[in-house]
Every structure is written in structure tokens, then in C-alpha cells.
C-alpha positions as CSV (number, residue, x, y, z in Angstrom):
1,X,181.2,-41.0,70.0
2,X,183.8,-40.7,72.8
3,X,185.2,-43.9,72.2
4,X,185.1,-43.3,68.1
5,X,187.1,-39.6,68.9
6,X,189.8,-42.0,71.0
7,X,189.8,-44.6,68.4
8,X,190.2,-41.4,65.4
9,X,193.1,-39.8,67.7
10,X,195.2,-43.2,67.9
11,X,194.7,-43.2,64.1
12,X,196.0,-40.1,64.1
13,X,199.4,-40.9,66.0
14,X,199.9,-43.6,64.0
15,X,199.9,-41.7,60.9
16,X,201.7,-38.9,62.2
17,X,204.4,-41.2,63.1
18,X,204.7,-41.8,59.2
19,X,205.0,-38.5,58.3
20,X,207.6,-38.0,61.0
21,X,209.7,-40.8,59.0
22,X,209.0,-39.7,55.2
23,X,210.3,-35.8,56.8
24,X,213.4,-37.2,58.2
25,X,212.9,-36.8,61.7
26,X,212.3,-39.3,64.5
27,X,209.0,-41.1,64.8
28,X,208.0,-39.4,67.7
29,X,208.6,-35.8,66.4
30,X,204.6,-34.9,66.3
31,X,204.0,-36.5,69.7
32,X,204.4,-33.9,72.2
33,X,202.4,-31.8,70.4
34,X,199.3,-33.6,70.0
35,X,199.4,-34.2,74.2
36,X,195.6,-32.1,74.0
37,X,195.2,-31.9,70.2
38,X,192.5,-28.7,69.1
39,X,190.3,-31.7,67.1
40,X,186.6,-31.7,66.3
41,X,184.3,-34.5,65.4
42,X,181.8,-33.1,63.0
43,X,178.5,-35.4,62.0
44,X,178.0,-34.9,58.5
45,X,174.7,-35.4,56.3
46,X,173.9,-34.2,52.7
47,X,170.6,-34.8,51.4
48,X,169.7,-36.0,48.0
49,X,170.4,-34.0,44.8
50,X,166.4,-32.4,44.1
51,X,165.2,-30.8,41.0
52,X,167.7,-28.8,38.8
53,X,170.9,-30.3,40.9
54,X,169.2,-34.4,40.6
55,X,168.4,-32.9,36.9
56,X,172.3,-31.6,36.4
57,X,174.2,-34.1,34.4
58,X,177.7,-32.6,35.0
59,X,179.9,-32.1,38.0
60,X,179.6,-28.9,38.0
61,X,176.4,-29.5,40.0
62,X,175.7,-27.5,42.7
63,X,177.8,-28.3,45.7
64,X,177.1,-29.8,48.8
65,X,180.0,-28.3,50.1
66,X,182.2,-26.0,47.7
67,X,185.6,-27.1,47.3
68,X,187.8,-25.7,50.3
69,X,191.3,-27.3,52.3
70,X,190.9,-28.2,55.5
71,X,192.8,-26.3,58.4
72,X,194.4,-29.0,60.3
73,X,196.9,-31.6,59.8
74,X,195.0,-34.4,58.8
75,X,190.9,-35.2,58.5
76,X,189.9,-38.6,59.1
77,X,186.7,-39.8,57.2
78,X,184.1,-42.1,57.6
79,X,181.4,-42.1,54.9
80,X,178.1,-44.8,54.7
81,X,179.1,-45.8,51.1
82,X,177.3,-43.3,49.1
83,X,179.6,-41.3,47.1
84,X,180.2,-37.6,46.3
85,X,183.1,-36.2,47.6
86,X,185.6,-35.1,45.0
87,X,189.3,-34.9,45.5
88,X,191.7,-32.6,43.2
89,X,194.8,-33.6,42.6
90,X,198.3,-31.5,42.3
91,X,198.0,-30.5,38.9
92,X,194.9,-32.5,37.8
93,X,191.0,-32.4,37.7
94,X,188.8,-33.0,40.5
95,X,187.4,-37.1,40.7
96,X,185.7,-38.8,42.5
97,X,187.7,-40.0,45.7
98,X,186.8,-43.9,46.1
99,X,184.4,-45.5,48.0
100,X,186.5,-49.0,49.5
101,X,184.8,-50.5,52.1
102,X,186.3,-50.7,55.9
103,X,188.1,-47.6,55.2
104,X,188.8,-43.9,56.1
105,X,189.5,-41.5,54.0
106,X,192.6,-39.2,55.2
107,X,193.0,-35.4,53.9
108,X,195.9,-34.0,54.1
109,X,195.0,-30.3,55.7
110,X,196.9,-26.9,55.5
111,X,198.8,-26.9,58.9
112,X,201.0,-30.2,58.5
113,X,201.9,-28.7,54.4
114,X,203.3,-25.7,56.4
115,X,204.7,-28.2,59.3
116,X,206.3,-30.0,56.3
117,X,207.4,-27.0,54.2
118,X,205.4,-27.7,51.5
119,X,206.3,-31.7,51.2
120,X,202.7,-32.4,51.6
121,X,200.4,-30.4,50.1
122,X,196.5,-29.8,51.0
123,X,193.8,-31.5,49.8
124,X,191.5,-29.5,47.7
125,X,188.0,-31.5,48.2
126,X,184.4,-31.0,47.5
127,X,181.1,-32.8,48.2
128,X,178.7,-32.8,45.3
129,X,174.8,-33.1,45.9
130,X,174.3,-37.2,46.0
131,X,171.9,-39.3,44.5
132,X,170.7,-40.5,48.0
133,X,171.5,-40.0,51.3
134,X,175.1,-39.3,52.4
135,X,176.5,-39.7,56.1
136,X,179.9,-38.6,56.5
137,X,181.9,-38.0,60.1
138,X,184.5,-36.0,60.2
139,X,187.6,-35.9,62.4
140,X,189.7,-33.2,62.4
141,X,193.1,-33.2,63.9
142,X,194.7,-30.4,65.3
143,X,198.0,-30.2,67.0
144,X,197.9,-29.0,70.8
145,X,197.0,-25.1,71.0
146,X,201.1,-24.4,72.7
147,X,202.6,-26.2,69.8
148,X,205.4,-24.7,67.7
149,X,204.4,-25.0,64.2
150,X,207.5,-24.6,62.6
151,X,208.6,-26.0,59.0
152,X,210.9,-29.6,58.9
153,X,213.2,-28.1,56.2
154,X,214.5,-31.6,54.8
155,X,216.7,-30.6,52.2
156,X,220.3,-29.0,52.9
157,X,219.5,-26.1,50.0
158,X,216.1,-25.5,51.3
159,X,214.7,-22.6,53.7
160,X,212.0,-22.2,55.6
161,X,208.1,-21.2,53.3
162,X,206.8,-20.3,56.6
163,X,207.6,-18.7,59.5
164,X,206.8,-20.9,63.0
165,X,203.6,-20.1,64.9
166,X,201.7,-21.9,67.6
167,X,199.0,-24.2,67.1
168,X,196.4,-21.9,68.5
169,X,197.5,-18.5,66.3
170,X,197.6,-20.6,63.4
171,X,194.2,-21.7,63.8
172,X,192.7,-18.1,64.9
173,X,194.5,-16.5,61.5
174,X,192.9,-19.4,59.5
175,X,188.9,-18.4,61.0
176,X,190.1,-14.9,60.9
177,X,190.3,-15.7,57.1
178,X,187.2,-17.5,56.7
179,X,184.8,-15.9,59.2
180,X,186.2,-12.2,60.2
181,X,183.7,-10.8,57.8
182,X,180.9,-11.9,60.7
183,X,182.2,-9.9,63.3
């Protein structure tokens, strides 16, 4: 798993060095802030859709996981071939994201749209009950807890959406949000 989180962190850097490019600032704008990235590795299973959910005909189904954005910059995602997650895009319905052999699938997460101003947008995703079983891992990258979040305004007439924070109080406000009701 060690050498899989190394191999999903070069990944990482290599993609961050293409959004550095399409934002209009040098290649290596993300690297000094992913030194000691705040990423998880998360081991995913869903079982198989059981009585009313296998029954359901729609995909309005009951959820294996309801449809949410992820935190971070970007999630890296390795599933076994059985399908179920469910990708909506900006101004469209949700469908099915595609299964392609050999390949991740990357989500785009909440903290790089605000690192990009709103240039790239979150990925609102869901995981529907499967037919069979469905393996998923997760990587979730993080930028380093010091870094200075602060929007790439690309465009002369544009200002700022957000205002800069670190890495770390980013991340706290974002569980705040989700999980200060278990205090």
C-alpha cells in the first residue's frame, strides 16, 4: 500500500503540473506545497444491491454513498471493473462515469476550484448500490498543511472568489462543516 500511496502521489505531481500550465503559471507552481501533502488512502467496498435497492429499477436507488464533493484537490481512483459511481456534470444530469480498463479515475475536489478561482469546478459524484461486488481505493490529495491556498486569478478583469487560507484551516473548516454536529 506504501508503494501504491508513492506511486498515487507521483500521479499527483504530474497532474498538478497540468493544472499549473492551463492556470497560467509555471509548472512547478503546486510543488512546494505538496513537500508533506495531508492525503489519505481509503479502501473502499460496497456490497451488492439486496432486496428493494437490487429490486429498484431507477437511479434513484438508494445510495451507496450519497452524492457529495470531495475536499481536496484531486481524488485518484482505482475501481475492480464493477460500475456504480455516478458523475454530475456542470449543468447536466448525473451518469454513469466509465469503466476503461488500466485507468484511474480523477475528481476534481473543492480546494484546487478555490486554488483556481473557480476555473475548475468540483466533482459532484455518487456511488449507487451495484449489482455485485465493488472495490474502489481512494487517494486523496491534499496540499501540505502550511500551504497558502490562495486563488490563481488568470484573467486581468477578474478578482479573487476566495480569500487565501492554509492548507490545514481549510481542511479543519471543511470537517467542521461536515462533522461539527458530533462534537
Amino acid at each position: 500500500m506504501m508503494s501504491y500511496f508513492a506511486t498515487c502521489l507521483n500521479i499527483g505531481a504530474a497532474l498538478h503540473r497540468g493544472f499549473a500550465r492551463d492556470l497560467g503559471v509555471d509548472e512547478n507552481f503546486f510543488v512546494d506545497k505538496f513537500q508533506n501533502p495531508m492525503s489519505t488512502l481509503r479502501l473502499l467496498h460496497y456490497p451488492p444491491a439486496t432486496g428493494a435497492s437490487a429490486a429498484a429499477t431507477s437511479k434513484d436507488q438508494a445510495p451507496g454513498a450519497g452524492a457529495h464533493t470531495d475536499y481536496g484537490n484531486v481524488t485518484i481512483l482505482a475501481v475492480n471493473g464493477v460500475s456504480g459511481l455516478q458523475v454530475r456534470p456542470r449543468g447536466g444530469d448525473w451518469m454513469d462515469a466509465p469503466l476503461i480498463p488500466g485507468t484511474f479515475i480523477c475528481n476534481i475536489g473543492d480546494c484546487l476550484m478555490r486554488w483556481s478561482n473557480d476555473v475548475y469546478v468540483s466533482t459532484p459524484h455518487r456511488v449507487l448500490r451495484p449489482d455485485g461486488e465493488r472495490y474502489s481505493i481512494a487517494f486523496f490529495l491534499d496540499p501540505d498543511a502550511d500551504a497558502l491556498v490562495e486563488p490563481i486569478v488568470s484573467q486581468p478583469d477578474e478578482s479573487p472568489h476566495y480569500p487565501p487560507v492554509s492548507g490545514y484551516d481549510y481542511l479543519q473548516e471543511r470537517l467542521r462543516a461536515t462533522y461539527g454536529h458530533k462534537n
